[in-house]
PDB file of N, CA, C, O and CB in Angstrom:
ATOM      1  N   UNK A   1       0.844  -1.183   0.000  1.00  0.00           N
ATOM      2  CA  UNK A   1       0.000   0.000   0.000  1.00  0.00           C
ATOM      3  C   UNK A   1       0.885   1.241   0.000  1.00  0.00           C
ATOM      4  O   UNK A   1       1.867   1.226   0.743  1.00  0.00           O
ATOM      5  CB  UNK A   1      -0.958   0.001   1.220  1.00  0.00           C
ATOM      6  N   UNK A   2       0.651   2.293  -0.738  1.00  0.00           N
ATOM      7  CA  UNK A   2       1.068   3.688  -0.996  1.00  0.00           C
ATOM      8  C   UNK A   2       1.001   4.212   0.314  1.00  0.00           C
ATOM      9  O   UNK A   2      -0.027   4.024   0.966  1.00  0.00           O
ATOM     10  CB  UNK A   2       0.199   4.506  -2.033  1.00  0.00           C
ATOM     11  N   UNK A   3       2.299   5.075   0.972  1.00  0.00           N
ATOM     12  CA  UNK A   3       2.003   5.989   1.777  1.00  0.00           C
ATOM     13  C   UNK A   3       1.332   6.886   1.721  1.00  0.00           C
ATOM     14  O   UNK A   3       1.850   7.420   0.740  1.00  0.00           O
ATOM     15  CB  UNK A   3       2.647   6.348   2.061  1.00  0.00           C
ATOM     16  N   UNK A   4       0.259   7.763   2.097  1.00  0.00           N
ATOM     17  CA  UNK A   4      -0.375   8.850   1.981  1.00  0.00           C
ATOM     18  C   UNK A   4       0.009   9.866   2.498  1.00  0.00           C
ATOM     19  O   UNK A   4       0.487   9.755   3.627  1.00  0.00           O
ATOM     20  CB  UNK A   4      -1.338   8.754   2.254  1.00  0.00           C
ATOM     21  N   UNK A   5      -0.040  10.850   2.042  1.00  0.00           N
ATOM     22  CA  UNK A   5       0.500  12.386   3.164  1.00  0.00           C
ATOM     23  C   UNK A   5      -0.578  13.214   3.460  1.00  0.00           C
ATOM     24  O   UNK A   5      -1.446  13.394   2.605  1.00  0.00           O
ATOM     25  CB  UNK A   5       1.666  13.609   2.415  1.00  0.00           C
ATOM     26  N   UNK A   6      -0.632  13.651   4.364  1.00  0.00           N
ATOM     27  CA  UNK A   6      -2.186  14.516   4.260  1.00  0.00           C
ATOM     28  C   UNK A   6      -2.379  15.588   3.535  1.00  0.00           C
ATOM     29  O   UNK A   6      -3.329  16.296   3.867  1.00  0.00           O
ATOM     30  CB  UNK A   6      -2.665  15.073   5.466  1.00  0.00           C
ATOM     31  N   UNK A   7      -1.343  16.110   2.068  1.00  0.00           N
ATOM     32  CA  UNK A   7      -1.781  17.035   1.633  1.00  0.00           C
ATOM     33  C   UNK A   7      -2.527  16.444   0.380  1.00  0.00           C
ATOM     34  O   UNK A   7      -3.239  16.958  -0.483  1.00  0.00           O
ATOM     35  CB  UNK A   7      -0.802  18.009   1.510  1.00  0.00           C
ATOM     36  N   UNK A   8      -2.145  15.337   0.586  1.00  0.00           N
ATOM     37  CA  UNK A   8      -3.101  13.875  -0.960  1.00  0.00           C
ATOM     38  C   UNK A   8      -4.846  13.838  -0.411  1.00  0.00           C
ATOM     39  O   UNK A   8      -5.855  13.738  -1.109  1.00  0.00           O
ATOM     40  CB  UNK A   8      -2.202  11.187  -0.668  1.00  0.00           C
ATOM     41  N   UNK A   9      -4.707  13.974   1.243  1.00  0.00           N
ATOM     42  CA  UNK A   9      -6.259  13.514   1.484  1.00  0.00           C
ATOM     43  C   UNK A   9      -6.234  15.067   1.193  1.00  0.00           C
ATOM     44  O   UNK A   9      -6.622  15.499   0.107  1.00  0.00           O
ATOM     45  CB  UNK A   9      -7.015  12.672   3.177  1.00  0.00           C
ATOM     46  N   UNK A  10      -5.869  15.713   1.976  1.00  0.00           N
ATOM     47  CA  UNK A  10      -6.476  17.283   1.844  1.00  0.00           C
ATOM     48  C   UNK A  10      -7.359  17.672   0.615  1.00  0.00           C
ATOM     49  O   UNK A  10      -8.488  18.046   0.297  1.00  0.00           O
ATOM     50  CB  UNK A  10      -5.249  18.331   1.764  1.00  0.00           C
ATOM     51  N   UNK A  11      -6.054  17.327   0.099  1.00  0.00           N
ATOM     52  CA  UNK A  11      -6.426  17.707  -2.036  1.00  0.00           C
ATOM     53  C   UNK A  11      -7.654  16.849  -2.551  1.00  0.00           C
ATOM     54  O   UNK A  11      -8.232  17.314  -3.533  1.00  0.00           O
ATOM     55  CB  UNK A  11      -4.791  16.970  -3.430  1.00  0.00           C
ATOM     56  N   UNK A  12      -8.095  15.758  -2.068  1.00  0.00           N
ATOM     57  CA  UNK A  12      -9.281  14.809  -2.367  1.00  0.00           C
ATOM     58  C   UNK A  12     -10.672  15.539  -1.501  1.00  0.00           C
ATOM     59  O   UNK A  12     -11.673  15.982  -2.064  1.00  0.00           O
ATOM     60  CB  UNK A  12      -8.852  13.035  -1.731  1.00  0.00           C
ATOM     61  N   UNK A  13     -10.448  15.528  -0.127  1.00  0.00           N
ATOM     62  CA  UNK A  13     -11.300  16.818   0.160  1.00  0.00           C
ATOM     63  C   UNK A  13     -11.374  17.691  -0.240  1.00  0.00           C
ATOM     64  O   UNK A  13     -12.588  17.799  -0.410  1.00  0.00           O
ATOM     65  CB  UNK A  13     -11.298  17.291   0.919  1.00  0.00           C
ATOM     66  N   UNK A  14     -10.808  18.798  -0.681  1.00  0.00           N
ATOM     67  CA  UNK A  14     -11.344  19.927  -1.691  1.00  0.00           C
ATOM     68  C   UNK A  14     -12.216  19.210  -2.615  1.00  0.00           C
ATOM     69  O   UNK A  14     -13.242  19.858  -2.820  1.00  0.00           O
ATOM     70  CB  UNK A  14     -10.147  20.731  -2.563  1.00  0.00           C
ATOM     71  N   UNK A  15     -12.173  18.111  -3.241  1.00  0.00           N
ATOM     72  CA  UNK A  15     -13.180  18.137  -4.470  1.00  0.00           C
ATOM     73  C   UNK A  15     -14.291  17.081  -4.287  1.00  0.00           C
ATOM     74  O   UNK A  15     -14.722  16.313  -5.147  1.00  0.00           O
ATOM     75  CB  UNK A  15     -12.398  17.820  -5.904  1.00  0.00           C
ATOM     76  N   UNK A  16     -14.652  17.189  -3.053  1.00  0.00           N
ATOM     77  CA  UNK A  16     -15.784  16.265  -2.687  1.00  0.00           C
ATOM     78  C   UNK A  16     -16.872  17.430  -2.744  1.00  0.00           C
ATOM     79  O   UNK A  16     -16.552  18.598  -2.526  1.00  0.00           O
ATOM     80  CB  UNK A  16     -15.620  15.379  -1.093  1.00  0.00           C
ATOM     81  N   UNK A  17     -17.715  17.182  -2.941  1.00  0.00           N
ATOM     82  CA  UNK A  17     -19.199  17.590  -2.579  1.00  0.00           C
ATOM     83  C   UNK A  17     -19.443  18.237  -1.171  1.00  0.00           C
ATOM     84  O   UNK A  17     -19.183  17.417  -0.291  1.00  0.00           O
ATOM     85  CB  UNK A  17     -20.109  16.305  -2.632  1.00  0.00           C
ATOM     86  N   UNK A  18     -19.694  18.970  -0.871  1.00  0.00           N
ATOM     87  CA  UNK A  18     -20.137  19.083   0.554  1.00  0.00           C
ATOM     88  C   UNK A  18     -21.192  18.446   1.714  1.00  0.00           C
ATOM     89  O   UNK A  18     -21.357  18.604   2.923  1.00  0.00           O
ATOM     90  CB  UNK A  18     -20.423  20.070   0.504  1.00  0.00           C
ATOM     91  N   UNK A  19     -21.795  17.652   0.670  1.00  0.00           N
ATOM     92  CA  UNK A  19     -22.728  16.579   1.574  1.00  0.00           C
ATOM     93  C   UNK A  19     -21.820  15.438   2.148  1.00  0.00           C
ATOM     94  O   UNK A  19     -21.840  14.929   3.269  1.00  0.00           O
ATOM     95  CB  UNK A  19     -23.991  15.797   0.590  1.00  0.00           C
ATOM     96  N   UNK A  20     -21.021  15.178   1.071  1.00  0.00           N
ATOM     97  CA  UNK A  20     -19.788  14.295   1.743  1.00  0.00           C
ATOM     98  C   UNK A  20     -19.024  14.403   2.626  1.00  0.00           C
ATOM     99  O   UNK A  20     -18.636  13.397   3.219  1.00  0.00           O
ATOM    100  CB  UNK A  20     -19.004  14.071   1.178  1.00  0.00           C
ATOM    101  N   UNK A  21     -18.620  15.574   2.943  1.00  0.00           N
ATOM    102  CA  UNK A  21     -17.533  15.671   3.843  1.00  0.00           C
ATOM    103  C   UNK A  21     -18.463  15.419   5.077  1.00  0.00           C
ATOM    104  O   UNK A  21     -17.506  15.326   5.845  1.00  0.00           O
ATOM    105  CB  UNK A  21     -16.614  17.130   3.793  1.00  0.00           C
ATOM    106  N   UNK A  22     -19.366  15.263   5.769  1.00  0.00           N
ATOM    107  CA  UNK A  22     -19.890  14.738   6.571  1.00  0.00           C
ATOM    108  C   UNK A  22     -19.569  13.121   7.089  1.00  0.00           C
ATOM    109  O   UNK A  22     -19.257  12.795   8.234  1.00  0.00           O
ATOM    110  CB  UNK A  22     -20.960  15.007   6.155  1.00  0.00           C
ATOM    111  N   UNK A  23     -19.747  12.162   5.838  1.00  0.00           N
ATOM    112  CA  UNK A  23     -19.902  11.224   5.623  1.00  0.00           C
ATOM    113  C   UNK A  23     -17.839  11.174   6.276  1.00  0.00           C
ATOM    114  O   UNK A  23     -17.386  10.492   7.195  1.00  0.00           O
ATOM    115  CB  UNK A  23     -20.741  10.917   4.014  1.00  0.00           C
ATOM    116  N   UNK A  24     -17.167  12.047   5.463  1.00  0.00           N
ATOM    117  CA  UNK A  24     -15.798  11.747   5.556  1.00  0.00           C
ATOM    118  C   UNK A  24     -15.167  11.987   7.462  1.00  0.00           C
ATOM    119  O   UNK A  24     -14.274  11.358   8.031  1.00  0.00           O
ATOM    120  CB  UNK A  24     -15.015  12.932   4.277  1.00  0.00           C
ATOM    121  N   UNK A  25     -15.948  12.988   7.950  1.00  0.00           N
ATOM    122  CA  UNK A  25     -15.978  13.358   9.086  1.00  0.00           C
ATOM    123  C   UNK A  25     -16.339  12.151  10.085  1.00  0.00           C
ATOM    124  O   UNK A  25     -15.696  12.024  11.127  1.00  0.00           O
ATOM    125  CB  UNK A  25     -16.814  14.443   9.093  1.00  0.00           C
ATOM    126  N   UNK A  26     -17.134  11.474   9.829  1.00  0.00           N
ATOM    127  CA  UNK A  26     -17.656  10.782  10.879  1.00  0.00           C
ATOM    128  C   UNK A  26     -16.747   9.607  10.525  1.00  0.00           C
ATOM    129  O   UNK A  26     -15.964   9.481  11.467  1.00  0.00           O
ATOM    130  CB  UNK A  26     -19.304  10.575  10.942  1.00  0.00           C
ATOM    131  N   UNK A  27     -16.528   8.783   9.681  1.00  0.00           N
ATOM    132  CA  UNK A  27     -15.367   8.174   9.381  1.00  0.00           C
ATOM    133  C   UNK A  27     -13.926   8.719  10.386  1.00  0.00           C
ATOM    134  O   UNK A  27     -13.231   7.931  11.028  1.00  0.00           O
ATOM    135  CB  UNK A  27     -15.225   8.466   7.788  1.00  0.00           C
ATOM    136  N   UNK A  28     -13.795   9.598  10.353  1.00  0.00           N
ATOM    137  CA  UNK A  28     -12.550   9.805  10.544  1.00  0.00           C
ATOM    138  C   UNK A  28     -12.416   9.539  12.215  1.00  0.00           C
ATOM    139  O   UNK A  28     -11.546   8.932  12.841  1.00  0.00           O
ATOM    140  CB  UNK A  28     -12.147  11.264   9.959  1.00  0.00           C
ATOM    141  N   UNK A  29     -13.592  10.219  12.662  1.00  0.00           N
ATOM    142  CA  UNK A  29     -14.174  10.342  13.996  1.00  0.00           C
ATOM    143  C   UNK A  29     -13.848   9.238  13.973  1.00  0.00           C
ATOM    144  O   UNK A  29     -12.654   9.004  14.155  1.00  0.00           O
ATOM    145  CB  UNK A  29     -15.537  10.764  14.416  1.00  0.00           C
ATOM    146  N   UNK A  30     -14.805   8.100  13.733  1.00  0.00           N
ATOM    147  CA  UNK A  30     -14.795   6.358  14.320  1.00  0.00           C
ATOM    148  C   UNK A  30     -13.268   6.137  14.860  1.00  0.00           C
ATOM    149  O   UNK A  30     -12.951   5.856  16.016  1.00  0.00           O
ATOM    150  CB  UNK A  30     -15.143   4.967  12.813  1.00  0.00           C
ATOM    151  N   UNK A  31     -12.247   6.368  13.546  1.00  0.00           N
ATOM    152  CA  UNK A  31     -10.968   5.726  13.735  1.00  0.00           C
ATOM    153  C   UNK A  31     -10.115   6.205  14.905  1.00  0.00           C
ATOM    154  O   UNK A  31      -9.278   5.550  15.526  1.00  0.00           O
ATOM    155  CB  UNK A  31     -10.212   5.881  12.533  1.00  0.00           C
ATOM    156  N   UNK A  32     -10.528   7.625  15.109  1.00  0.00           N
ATOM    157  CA  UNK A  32     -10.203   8.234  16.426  1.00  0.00           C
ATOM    158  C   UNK A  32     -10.431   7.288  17.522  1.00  0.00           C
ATOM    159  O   UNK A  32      -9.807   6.560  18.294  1.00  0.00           O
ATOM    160  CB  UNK A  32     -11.011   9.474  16.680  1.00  0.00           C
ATOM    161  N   UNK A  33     -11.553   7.627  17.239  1.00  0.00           N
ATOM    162  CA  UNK A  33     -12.002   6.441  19.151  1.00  0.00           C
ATOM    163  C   UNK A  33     -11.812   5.498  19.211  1.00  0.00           C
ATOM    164  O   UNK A  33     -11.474   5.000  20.285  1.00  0.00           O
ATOM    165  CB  UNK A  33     -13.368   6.050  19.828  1.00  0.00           C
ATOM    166  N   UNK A  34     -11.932   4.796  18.114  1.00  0.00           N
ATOM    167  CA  UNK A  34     -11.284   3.287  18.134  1.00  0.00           C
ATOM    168  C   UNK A  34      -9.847   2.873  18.524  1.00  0.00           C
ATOM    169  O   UNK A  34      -9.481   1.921  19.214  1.00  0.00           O
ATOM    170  CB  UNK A  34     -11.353   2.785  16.827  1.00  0.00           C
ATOM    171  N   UNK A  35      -8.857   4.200  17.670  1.00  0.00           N
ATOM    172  CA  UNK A  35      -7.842   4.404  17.920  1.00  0.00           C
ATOM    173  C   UNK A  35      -7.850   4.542  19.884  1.00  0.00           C
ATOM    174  O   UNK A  35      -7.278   3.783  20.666  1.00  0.00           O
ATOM    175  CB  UNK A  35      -7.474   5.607  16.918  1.00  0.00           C
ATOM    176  N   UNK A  36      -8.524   5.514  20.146  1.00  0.00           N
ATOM    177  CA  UNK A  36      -8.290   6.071  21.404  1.00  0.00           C
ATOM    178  C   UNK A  36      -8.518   5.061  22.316  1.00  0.00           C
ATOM    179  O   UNK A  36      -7.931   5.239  23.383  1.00  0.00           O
ATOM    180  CB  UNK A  36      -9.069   7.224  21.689  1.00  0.00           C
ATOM    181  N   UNK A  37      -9.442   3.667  22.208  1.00  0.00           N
ATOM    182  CA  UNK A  37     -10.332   3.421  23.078  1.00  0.00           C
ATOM    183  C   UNK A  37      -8.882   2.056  22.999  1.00  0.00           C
ATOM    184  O   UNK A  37      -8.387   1.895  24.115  1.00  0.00           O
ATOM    185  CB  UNK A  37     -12.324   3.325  22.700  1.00  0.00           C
ATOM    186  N   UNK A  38      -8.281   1.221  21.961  1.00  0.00           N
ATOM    187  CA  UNK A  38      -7.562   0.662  21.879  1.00  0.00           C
ATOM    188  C   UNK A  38      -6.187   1.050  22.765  1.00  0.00           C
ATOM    189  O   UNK A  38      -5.441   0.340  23.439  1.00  0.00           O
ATOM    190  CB  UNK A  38      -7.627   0.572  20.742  1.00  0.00           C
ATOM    191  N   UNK A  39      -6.184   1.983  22.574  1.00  0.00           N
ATOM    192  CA  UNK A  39      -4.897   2.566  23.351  1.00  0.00           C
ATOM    193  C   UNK A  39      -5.074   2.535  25.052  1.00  0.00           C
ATOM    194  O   UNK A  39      -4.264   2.135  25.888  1.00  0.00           O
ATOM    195  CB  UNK A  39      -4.661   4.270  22.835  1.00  0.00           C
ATOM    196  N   UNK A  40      -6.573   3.164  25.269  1.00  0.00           N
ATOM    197  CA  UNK A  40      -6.433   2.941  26.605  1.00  0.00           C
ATOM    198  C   UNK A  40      -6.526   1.592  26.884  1.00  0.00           C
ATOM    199  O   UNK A  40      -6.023   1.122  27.905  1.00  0.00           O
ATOM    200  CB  UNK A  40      -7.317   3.639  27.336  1.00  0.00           C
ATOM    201  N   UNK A  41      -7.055   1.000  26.164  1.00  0.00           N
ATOM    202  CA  UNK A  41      -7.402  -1.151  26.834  1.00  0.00           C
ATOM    203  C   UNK A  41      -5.722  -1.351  27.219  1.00  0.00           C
ATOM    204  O   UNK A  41      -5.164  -1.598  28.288  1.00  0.00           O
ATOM    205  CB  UNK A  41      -8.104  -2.997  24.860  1.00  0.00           C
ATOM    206  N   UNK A  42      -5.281  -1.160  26.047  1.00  0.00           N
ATOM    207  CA  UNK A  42      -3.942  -1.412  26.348  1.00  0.00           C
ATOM    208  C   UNK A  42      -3.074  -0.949  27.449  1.00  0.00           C
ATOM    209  O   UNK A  42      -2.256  -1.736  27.924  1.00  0.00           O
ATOM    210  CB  UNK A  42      -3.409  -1.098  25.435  1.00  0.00           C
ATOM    211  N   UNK A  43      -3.184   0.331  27.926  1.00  0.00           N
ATOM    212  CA  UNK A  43      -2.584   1.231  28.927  1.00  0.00           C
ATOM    213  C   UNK A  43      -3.332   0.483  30.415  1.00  0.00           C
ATOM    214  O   UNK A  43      -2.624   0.326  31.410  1.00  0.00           O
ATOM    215  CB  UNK A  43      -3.057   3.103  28.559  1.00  0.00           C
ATOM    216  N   UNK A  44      -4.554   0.134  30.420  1.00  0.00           N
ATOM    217  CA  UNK A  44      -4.844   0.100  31.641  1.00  0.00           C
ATOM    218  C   UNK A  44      -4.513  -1.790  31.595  1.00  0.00           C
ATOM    219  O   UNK A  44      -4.519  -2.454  32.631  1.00  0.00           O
ATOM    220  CB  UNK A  44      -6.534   0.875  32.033  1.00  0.00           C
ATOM    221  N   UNK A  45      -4.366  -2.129  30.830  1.00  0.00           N
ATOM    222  CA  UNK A  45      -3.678  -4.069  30.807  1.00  0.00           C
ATOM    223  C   UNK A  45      -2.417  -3.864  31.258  1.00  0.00           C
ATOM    224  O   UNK A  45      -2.122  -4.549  32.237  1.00  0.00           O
ATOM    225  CB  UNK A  45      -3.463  -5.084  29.042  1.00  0.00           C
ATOM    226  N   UNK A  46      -1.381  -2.956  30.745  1.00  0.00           N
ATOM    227  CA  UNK A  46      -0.430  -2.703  31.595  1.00  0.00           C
ATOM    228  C   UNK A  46      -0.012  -2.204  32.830  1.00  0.00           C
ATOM    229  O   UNK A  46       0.969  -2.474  33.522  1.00  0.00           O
ATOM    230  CB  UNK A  46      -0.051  -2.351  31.194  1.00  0.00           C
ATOM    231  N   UNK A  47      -0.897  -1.460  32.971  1.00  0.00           N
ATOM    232  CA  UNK A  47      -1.130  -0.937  34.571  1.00  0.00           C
ATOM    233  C   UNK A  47      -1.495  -2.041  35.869  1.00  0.00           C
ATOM    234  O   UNK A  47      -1.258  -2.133  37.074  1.00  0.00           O
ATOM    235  CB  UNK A  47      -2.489   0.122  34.517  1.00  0.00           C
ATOM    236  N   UNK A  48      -2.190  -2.766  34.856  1.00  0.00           N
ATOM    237  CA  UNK A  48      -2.899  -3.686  35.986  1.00  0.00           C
ATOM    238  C   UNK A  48      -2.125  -5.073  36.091  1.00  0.00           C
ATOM    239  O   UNK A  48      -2.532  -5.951  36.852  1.00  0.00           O
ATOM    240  CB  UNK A  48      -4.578  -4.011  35.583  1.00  0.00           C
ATOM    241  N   UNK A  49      -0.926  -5.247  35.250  1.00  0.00           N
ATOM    242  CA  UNK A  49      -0.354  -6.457  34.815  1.00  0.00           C
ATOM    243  C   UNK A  49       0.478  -6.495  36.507  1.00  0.00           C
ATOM    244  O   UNK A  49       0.354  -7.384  37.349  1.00  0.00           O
ATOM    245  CB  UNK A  49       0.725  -6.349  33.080  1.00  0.00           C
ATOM    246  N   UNK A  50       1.055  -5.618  36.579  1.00  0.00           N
ATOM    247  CA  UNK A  50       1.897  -6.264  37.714  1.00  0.00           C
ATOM    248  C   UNK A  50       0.838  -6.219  39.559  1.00  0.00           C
ATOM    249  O   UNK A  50       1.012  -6.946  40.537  1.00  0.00           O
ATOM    250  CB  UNK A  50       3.671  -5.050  37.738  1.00  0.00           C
ATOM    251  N   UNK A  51       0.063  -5.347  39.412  1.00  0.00           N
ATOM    252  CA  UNK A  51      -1.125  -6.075  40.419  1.00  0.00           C
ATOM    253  C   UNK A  51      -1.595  -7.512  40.955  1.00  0.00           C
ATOM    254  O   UNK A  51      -1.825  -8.182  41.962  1.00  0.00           O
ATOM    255  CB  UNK A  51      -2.161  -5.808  39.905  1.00  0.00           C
ATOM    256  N   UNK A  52      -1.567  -7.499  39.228  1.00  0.00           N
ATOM    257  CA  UNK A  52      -2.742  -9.277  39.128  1.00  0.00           C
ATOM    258  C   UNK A  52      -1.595 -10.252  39.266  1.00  0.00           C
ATOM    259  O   UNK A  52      -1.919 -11.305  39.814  1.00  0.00           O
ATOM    260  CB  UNK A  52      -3.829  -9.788  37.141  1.00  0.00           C
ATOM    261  N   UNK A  53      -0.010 -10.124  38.804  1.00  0.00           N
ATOM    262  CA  UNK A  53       0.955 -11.060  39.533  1.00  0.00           C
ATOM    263  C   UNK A  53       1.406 -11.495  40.388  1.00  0.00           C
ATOM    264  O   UNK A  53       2.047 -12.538  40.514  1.00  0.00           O
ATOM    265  CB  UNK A  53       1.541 -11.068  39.483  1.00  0.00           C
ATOM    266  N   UNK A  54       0.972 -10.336  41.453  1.00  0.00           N
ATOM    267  CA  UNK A  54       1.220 -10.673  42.380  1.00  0.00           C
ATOM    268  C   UNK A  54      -0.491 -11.615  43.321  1.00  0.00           C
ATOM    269  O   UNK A  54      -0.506 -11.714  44.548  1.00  0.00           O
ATOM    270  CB  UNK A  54       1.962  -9.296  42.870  1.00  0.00           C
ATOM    271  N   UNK A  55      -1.304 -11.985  42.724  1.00  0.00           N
ATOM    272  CA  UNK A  55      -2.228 -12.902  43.288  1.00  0.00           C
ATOM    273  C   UNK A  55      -2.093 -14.156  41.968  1.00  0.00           C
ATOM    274  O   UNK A  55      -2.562 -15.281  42.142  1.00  0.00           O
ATOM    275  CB  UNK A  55      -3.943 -12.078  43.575  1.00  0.00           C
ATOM    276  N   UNK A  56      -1.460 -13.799  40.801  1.00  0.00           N
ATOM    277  CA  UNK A  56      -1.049 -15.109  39.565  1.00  0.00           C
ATOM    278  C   UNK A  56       0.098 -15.946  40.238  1.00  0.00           C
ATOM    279  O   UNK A  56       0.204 -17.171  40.293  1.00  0.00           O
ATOM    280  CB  UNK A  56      -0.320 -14.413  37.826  1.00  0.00           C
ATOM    281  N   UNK A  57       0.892 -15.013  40.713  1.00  0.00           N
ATOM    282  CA  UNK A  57       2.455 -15.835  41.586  1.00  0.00           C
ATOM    283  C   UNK A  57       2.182 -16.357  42.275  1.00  0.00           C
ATOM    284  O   UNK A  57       2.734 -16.061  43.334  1.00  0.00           O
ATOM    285  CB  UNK A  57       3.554 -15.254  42.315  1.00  0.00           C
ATOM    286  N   UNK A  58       1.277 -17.403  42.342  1.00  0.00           N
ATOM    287  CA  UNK A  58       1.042 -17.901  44.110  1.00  0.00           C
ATOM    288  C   UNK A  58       1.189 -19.435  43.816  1.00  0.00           C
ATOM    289  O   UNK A  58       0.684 -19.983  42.836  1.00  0.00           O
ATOM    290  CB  UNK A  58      -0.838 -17.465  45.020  1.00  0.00           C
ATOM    291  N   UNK A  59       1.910 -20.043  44.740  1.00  0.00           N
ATOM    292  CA  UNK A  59       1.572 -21.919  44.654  1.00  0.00           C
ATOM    293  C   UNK A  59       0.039 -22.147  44.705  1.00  0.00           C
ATOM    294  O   UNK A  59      -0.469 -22.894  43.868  1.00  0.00           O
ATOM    295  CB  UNK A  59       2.276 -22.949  46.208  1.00  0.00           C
ATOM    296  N   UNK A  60      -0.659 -21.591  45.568  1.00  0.00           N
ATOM    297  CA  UNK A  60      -2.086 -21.786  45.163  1.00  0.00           C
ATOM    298  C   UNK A  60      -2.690 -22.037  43.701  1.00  0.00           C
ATOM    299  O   UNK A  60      -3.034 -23.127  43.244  1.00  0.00           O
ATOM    300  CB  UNK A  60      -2.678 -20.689  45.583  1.00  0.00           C
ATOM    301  N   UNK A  61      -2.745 -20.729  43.037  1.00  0.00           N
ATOM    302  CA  UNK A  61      -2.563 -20.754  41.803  1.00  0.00           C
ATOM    303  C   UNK A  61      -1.999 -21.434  40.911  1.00  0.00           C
ATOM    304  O   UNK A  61      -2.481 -21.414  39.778  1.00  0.00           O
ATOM    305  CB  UNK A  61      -2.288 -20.088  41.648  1.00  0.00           C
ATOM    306  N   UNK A  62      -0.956 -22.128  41.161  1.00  0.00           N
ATOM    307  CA  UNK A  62      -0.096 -22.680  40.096  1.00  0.00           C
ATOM    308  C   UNK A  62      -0.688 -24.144  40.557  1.00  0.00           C
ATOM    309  O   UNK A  62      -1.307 -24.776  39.701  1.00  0.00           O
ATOM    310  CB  UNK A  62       1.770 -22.339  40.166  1.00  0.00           C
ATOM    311  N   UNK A  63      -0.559 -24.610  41.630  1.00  0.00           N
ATOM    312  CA  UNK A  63      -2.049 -25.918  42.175  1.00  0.00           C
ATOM    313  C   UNK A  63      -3.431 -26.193  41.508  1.00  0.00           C
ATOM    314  O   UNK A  63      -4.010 -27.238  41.209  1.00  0.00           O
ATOM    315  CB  UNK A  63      -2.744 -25.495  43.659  1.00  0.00           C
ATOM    316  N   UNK A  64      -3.872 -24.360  41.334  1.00  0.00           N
ATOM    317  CA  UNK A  64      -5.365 -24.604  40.801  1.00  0.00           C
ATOM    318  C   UNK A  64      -5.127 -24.944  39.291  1.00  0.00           C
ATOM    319  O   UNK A  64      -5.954 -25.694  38.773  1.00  0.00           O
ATOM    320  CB  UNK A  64      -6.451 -23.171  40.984  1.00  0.00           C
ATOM    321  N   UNK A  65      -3.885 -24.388  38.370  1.00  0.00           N
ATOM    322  CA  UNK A  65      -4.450 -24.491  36.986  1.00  0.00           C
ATOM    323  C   UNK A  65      -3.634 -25.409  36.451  1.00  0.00           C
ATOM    324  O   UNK A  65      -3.477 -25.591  35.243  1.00  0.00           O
ATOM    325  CB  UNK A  65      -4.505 -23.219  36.138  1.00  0.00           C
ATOM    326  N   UNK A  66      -2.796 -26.341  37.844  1.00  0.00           N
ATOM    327  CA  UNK A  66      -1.829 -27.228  36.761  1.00  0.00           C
ATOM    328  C   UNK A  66      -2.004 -28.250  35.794  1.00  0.00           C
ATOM    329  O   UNK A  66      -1.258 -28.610  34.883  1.00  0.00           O
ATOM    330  CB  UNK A  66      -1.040 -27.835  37.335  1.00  0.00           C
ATOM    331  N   UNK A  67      -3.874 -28.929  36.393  1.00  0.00           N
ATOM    332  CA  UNK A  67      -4.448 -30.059  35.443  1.00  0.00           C
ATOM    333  C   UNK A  67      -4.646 -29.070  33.679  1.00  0.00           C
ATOM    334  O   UNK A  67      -5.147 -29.657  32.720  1.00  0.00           O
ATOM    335  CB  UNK A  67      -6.376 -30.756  36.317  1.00  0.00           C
ATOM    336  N   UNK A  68      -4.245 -27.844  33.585  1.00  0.00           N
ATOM    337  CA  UNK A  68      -4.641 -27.472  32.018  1.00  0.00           C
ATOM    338  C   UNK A  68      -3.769 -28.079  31.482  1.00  0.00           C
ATOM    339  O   UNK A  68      -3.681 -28.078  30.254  1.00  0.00           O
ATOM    340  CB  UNK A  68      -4.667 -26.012  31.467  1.00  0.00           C
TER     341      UNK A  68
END
């Protein structure tokens, strides 16, 4: 796939319709939050990773799941 630069989308927006750029807006929106919402899952899995090891580290634990 071609790199894009944003003066390629820019230049494709100028010659849309103006009913479209709506359509292009909310698109763009989605990838935001998706973007955003991915990032935090990730940030707070790391945050919480060394918490939950310390109740994963346990002989208990390693007792309960050794029949997998």
């Amino acid at each position: 796939m071609q790199a894009v630069i944003i003066d390629q989308i820019d230049e494709c927006l100028q010659r849309l319709p103006p009913e479209k750029l709506d359509v292009v807006y909310d698109f763009v929106s989605y990838l935001l939050k998706r973007e955003q919402a991915t990032s935090s899952a990730f940030e707070t899995m790391l945050a919480s990773e060394a918490v939950l090891r310390r109740d994963w580290d346990r002989p208990e634990e390693d007792a309960a799941w050794a029949h997998l």
